[in-house]
N, C-alpha and C positions, 0 to 999 in steps of 0.2 A: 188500964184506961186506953182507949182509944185514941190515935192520933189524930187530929182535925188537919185539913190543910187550907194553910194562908190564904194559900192562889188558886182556886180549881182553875177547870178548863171549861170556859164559856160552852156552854150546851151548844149540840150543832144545833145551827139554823142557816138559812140563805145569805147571809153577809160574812164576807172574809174580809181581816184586816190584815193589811199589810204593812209591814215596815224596813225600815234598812234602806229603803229606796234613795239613791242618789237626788241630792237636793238641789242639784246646780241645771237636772230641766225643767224647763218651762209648765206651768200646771196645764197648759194645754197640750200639750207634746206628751206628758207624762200621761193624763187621760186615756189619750186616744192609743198610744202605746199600749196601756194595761186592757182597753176593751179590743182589743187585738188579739193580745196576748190572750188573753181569757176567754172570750169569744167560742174559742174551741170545745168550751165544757158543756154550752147551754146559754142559754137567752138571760143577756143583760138586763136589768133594768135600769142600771144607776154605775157609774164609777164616780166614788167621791175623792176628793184631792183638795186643801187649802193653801192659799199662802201665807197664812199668819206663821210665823216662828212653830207656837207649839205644837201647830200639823207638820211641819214642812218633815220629805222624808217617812211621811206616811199616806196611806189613803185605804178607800174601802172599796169592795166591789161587791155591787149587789145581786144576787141572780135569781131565777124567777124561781126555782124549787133545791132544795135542800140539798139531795142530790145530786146536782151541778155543781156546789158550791163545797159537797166534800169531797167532788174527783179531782176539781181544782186546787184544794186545797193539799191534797195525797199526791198529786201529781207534779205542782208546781213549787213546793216546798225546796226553798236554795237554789232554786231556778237565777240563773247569772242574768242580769237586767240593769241595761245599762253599768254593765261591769260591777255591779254589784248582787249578792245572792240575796235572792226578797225572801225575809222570815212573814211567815203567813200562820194565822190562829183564827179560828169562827170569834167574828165581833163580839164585845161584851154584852152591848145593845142593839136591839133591832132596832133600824132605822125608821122614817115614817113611811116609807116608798112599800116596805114589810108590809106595817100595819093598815097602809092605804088597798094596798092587792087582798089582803086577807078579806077588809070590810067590802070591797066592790065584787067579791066572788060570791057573794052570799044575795046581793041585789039586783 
């Protein structure tokens, strides 16, 4: 019989999630830091970041093709930020920034 697995690995697509990130800066500082940081791979669209408890310590970075989003992710994987190494995995979900680029390419 075949073994199923629990947890696959979110198909690539243009949004990378992050976590492990240090909770103690600022979601504005943390932002502007990761589209810095990332910046290097290809054109932003989106850095997400909340402060509710169950975000805090994580966020997403959106970028404009697929691409981008898996050199950043091959490249910056333990990458030390803010003295912490950021674990990085392709989102589970596309966000709507995704599916608003996909609809406005087509009109």
């Amino acid at each position: 019989m075949a073994e199923v697995n629990a947890n696959p690995e979110p198909p690539q697509n243009m949004t990378i999630y992050i976590n492990n990130l240090n909770e103690k800066i600022k979601i504005d500082e943390l932002k502007k830091s990761l589209h810095a940081v990332f910046s290097q791979f290809g054109k932003i669209l989106e850095v997400l970041a909340f402060k509710t408890l169950k975000h805090k310590g994580q966020a997403w970075v959106i970028f404009e093709d697929v691409t981008s989003a898996s050199n950043a992710l091959r490249k910056m994987q333990g990458f030390p930020f803010y003295d912490k190494p950021m674990v990085l995995s392709y989102a589970l979900q596309f966000h709507f920034s995704n599916l608003k680029l996909c609809f406005t390419s087509y009109f």
